[in-house]
C-alpha positions in Angstrom: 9.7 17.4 -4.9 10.1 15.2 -1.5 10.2 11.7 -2.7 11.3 9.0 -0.7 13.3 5.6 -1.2 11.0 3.0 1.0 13.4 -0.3 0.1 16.3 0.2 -1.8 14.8 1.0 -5.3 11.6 1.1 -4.3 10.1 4.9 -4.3 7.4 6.6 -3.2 6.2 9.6 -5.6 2.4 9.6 -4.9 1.0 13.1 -3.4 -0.4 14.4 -0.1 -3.8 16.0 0.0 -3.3 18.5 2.8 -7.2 20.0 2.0 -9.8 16.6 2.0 -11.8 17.1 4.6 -15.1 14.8 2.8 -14.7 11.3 1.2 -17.9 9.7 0.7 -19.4 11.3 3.3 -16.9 10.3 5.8 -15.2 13.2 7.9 -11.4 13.3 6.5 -10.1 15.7 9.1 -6.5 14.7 9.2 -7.1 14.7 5.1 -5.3 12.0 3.2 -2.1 11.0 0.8 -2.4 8.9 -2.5 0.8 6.5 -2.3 2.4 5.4 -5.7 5.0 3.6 -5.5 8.3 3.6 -8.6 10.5 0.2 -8.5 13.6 1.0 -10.4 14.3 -3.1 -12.0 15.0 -3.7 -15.6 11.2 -3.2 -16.0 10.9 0.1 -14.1 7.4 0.0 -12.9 4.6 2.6 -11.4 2.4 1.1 -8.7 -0.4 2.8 -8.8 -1.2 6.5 -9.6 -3.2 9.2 -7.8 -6.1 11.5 -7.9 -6.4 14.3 -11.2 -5.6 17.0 -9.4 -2.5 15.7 -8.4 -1.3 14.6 -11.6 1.6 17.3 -11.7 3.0 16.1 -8.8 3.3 12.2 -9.1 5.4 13.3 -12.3 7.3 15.5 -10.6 8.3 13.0 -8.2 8.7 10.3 -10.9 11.5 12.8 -13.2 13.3 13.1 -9.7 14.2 9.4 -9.3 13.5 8.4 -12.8 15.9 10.5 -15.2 15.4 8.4 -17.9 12.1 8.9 -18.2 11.4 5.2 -19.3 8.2 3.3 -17.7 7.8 -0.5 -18.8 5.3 -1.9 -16.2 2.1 0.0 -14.9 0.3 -2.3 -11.7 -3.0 -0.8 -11.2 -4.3 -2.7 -7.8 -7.3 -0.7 -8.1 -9.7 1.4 -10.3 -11.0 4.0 -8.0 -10.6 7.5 -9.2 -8.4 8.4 -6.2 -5.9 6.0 -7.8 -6.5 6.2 -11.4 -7.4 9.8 -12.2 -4.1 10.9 -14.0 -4.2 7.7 -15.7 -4.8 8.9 -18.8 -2.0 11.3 -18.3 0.7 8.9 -17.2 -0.3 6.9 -20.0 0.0 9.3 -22.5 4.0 10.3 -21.0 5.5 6.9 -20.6 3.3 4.6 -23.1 3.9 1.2 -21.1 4.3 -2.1 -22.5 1.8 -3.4 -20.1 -0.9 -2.3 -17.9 -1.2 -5.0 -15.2 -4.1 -5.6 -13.5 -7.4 -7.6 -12.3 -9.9 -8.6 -14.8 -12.8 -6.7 -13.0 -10.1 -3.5 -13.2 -9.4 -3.8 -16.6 -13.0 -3.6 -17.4 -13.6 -0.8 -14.9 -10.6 1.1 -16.5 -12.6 0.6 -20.1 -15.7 2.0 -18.7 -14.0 4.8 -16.9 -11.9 6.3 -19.7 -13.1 4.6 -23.2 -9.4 3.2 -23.7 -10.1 -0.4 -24.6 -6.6 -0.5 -27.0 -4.4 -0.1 -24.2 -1.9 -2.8 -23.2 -3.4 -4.8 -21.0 -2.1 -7.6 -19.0 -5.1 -9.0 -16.5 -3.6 -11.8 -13.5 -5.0 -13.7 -11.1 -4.5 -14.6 -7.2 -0.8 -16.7 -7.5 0.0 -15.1 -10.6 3.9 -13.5 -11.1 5.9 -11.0 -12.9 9.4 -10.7 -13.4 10.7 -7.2 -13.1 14.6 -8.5 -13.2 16.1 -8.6 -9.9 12.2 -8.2 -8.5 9.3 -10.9 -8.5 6.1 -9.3 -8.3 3.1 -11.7 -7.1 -0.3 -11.1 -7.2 -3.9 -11.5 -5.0 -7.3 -10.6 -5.7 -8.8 -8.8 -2.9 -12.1 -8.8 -4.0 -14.7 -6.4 -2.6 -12.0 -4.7 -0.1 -13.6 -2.4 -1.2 -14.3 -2.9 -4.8 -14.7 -6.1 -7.4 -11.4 -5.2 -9.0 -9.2 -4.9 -6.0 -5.8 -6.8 -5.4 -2.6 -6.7 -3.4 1.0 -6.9 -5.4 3.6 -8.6 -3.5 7.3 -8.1 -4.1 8.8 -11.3 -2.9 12.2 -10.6 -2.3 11.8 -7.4 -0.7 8.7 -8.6 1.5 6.9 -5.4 0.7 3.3 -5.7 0.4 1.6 -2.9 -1.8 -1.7 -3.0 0.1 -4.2 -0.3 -2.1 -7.1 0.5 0.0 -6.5 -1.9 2.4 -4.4 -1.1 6.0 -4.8 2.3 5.3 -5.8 5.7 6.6 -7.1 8.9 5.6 -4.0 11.0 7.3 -1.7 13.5 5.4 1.7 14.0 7.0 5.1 14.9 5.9 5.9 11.7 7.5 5.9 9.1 5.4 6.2 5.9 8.0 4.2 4.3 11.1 6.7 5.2 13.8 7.2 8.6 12.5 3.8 9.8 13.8 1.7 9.4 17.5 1.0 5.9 17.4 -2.6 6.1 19.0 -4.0 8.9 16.5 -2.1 6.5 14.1 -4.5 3.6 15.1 -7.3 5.8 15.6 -7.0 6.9 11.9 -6.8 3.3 10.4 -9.7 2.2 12.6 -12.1 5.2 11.5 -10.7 3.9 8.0 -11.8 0.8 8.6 -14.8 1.9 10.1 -16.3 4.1 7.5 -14.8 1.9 4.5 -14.3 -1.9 5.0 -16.5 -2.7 7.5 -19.2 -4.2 5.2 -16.4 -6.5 3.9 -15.8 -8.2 7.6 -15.9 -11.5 6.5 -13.9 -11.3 3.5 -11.4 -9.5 5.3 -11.6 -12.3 7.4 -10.6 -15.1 4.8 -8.3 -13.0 3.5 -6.4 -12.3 6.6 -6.8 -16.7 7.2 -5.9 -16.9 3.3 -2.3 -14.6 3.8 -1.7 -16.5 6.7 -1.7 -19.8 4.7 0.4 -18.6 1.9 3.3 -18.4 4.6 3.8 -14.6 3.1 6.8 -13.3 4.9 6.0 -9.4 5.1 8.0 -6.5 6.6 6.4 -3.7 5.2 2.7 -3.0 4.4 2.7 0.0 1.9 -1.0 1.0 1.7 -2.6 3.7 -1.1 -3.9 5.6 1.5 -1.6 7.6 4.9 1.4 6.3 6.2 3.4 3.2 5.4 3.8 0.1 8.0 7.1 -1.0 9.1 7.7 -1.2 12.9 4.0 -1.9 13.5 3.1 -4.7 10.5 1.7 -7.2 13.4 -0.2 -4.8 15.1 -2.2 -3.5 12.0 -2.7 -7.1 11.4 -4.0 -8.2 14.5 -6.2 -5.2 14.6 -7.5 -6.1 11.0 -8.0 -9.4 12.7 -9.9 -7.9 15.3 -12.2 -5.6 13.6 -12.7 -8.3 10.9 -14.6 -10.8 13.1 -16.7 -7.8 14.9 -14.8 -8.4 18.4 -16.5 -5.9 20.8 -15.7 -4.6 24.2 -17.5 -3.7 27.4 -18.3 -0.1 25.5 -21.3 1.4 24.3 -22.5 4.4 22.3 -25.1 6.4 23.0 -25.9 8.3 20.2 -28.8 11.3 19.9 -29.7 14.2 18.8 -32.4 16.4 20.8 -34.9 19.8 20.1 -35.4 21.2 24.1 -32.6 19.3 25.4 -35.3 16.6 27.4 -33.5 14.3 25.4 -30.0 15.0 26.2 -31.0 14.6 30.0 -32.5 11.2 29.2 -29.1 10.3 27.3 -27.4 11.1 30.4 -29.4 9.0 32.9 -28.6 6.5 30.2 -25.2 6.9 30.2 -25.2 6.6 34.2 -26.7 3.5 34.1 -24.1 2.0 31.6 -21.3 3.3 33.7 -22.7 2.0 36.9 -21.9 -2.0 35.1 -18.1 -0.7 34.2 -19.4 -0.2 30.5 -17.3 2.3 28.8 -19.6 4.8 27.1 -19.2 7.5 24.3 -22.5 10.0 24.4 -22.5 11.6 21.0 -24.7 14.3 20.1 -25.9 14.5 16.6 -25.3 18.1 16.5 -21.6 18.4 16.8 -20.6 14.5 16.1 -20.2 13.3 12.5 -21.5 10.0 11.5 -18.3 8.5 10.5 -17.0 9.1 13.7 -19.5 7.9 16.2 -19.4 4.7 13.8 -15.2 4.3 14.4 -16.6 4.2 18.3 -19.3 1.7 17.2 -16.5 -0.3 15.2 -15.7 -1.8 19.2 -18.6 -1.4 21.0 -20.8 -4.2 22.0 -24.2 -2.1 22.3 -25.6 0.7 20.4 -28.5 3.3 21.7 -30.0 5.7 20.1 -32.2 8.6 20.9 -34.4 11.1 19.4 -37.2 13.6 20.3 -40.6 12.6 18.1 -40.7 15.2 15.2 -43.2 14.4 11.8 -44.2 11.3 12.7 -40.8 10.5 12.7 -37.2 11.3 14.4 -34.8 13.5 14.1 -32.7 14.2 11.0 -29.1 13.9 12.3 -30.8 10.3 13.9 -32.1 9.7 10.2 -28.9 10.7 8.6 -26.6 8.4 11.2 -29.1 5.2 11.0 -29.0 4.9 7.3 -25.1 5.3 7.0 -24.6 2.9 9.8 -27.2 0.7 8.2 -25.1 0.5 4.8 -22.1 0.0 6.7 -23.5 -3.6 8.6 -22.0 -3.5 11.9 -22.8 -7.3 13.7 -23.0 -8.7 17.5 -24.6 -5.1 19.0 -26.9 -5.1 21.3 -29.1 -1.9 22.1 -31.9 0.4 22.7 -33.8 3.6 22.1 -35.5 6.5 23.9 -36.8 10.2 23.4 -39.1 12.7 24.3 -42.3 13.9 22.5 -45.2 16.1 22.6 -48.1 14.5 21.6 -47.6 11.4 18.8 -44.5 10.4 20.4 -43.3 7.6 17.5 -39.8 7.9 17.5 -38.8 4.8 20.0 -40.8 2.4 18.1 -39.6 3.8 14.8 -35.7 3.5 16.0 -36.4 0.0 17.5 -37.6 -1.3 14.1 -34.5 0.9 12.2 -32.2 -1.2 15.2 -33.6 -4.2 14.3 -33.2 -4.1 10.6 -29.7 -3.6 11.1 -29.7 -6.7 13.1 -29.0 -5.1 16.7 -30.6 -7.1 19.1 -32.9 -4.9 21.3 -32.2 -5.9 25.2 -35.2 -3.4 26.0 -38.3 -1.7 24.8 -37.3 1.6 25.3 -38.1 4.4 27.1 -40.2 7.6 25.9 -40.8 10.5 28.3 -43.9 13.1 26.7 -42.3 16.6 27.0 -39.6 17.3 30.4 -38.5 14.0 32.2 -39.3 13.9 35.7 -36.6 12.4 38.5 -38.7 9.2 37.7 -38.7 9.2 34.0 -34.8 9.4 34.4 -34.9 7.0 36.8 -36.2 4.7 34.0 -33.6 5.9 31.7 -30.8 5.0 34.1 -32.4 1.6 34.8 -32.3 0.6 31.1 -28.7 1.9 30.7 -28.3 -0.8 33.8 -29.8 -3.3 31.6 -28.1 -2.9 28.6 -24.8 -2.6 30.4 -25.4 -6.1 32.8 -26.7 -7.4 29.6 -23.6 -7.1 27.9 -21.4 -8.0 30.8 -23.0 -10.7 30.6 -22.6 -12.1 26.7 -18.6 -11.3 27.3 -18.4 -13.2 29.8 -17.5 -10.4 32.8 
């Protein structure tokens, strides 16, 4: 099997997963890896494990750099299945002296698998363990994404195992940053963020201010997810610092879905009108765009509009199926709008006005709604809100 020494000593055995193309419900195109990471001290220990199905080759990897087949330490930095799920199997092969982890993971491990005689060894943010040549601290990352989540430090090799966080879904047969096209590199760790830690801004936030004020010295960020960061450590950072405190741009997204294509023209005009203030836009129809990736272009974007043609009293379902995944997700500082066509009840503005405003978008406009085609005025009126929204805009960033 490929392995791969990261730091001297310091392996990675997880496994790629050339095939995900769903997690959660977010598009995984590029699909993903599970990163595990095998420190060779006088208390070899795994970092982490990977997903069931992949169980055969995380030990594959582990006999190729491991001969001896001895395991002392297991660090489990988080419970999710996509890092646990050959748990039980690892266990069984190596039978550690201690299974090192968060109090909220030991308890989730419990629940998971019914193994509440195992050995294990719960820490705390500051907490350290002694591998021999290797000092392995600890930090809670609570709720990025899960209660139980942490970070392990090794200290003398400034190598930060990361779990979900800094991470993207991307499988490669590379295994570092500046192996791979840096910009589908970033692209990849902001739909990550995007679709996963969003929710979690502000802790991210404290955590970033926390790291900072432990005077950490890092120069590598191994995350359990994609590729591993060593040339570009202070530009994930600064983008984490970015996307943490909701920094937007002069952008928008225009987001829709349409039955007769009335709809589509009125997304247009809006578009036109945003453009006309220097507002970068990204139109996305709900047919062909998936929601987790017209919400990595919201992750930036200072104003969010949505359309939809009146169907049931209601809107359209790609519309429905966007709004309450984007709702979950709690983007912050938007500003925005709706529109759409109808026949005869004609609902749908003022039913995506009061879905805007429970996710705390500030509506700049009461929207426009155009019964049946649009006339040259009706998009007239479209492109004059799209002027509004954009000035509007302009106008909170200061430009």
């Amino acid at each position: 099997m490929n392995t791969l020494e990261i730091m001297k000593d310091v392996h990675w055995v997880g496994a790629i997963d050339w095939d995900l193309r769903d997690f959660h419900g977010y598009s995984t195109e590029k699909g993903s890896t599970y990163n595990a990471f095998l420190v060779i001290d006088k208390k070899t220990t795994l970092v982490d494990t990977v997903k069931k199905k992949f169980s055969e080759e995380l030990f594959a990897r582990i006999r190729e750099v491991n001969p001896s087949g001895r395991i002392d330490y297991f660090v489990l930095n988080h419970a999710e299945m996509d890092h646990t799920g050959s748990l039980p199997e690892v266990f069984r092969a190596f039978r550690p002296e201690k299974i090192v982890c968060s109090a909220p993971c030991r308890d989730a491990i419990i629940e998971h698998f019914g193994k509440n005689d195992w050995p294990f060894h719960v820490v705390r943010t500051g907490d350290t363990l002694s591998l021999g040549k290797r000092t392995v601290r600890f930090i809670e990352t609570k709720m990025l994404h899960w209660p139980d989540s942490m970070f392990s430090f090794l200290e003398e090799d400034r190598l930060l195992i990361s779990s979900d966080a800094f991470g993207q879904h991307f499988a490669t047969g590379e295994r570092f940053d500046d192996e791979v096209d840096p910009s589908e590199l970033m692209k990849q760790a902001a739909k990550y963020y995007a679709n996963i830690l969003l929710p979690y801004s502000g802790l991210a936030a404290k955590l970033l201010e926390s790291i900072k004020a432990m005077g950490l010295k890092i120069d590598m960020i191994a995350p359990d997810h994609g590729l591993i960061w060593r040339k570009g450590v202070t530009d994930i950072l600064k983008a984490y610092g970015d996307w943490s405190s909701q920094k937007v741009l002069p952008k928008a997204v225009v987001a829709y879905s349409t039955m007769w294509d009335s709809t589509t023209k009125m997304a247009a005009a809006v578009a036109d009108g945003l453009i006309s203030q220097g507002i970068e836009v990204k139109a996305a129809d709900l047919r062909g765009w998936h929601r987790s990736d017209v919400m990595t272009e919201l992750l930036d974007s200072g104003a969010f509009i949505v359309g939809s043609p009146t169907l049931n009293n209601g809107y359209l379902p790609a519309v429905a199926d966007l709004l309450c995944y984007a709702r979950g997700l709690k983007p912050l500082g938007k500003i925005g709008a709706a529109f759409g066509s109808y026949g005869w009840g004609g609902e749908a503005v003022k039913l995506l006005n009061e879905e805007l405003e429970r996710m705390k978008v500030e509506l700049v406009h009461q929207g426009v709604r155009v019964r049946y085609v649009p006339t040259p005025e009706d998009l007239e009126n479209c492109r004059l809100m799209g002027v509004e929204v954009g000035r509007t805009l302009r106008e909170r960033l200061g430009s």
